[in-house]
N, C-alpha and C positions, 0 to 999 in steps of 0.2 A: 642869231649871229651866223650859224653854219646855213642858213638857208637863204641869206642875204649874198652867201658868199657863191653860193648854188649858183644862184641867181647870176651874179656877176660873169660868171665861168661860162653859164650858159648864152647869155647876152653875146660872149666872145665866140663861142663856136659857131650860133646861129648867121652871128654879123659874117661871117666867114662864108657860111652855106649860104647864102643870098646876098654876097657882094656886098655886103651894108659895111654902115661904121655901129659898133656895138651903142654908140649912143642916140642910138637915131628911134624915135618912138615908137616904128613898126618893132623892132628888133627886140626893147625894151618890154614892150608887149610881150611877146611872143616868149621871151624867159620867163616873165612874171606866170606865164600860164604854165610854162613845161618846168617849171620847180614845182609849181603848188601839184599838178599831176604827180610828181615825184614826191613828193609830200605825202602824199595820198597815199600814193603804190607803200610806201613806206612805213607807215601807217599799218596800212593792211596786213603785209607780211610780216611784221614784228610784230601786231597783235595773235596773227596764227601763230608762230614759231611761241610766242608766249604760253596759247593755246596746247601746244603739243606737235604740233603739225611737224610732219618728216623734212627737216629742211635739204635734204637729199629727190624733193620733190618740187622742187623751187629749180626747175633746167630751162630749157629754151623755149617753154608756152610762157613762163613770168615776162625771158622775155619780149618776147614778140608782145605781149601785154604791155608792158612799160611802151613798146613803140607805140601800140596802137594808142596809148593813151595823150603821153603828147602828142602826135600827130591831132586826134582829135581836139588838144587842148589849143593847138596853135593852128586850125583851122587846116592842115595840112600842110603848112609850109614849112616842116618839119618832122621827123621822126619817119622817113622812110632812111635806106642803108645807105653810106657813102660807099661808092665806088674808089678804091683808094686811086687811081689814076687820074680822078676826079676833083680829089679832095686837094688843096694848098696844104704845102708842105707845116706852115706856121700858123696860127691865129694871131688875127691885129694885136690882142691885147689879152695878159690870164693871168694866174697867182703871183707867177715870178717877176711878172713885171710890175706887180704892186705892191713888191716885198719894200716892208722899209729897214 
């Protein structure tokens, strides 16, 4: 269920980054990939910190990792930085607008 909703959130950021509507199959795509990547990353680092591993070690290689991952999950159309002068103030569509 949290990773359904992953999904959703990220459907709306990406529709936003490439001018799309979050419903549109490229876009739809393209979250199903960059969750299941987050899925993964997720995965990994709660099995280390389980592990032992110094979570004061987990700084800005994890994430540049995270990026590089979806980026490669979503073929690149995704996961480089937003320029915030760049970026729209709002996304089309996210949690709050699905609250019931």
């Amino acid at each position: 269920m949290a990773w359904d909703q992953v999904e959703h959130e990220l459907a709306a950021v990406i529709a936003t980054r490439l001018g799309l509507k979050p419903d549109e199959f490229e876009v739809c795509l393209h979250a199903a990939a960059a969750a299941t990547a987050l899925r993964v990353i997720n995965e990994y680092v709660g099995a280390g910190l389980l592990d032992g591993a110094d979570p004061r070690k987990l700084g800005d290689e994890s994430f540049a990792f995270i990026a590089d991952a979806v980026r490669a999950a979503t073929g690149g159309a995704v996961g480089d930085q937003v320029h915030i002068d760049e970026a729209p103030a709002e996304p089309d569509e996210g949690a709050a607008d699905r609250q019931e």
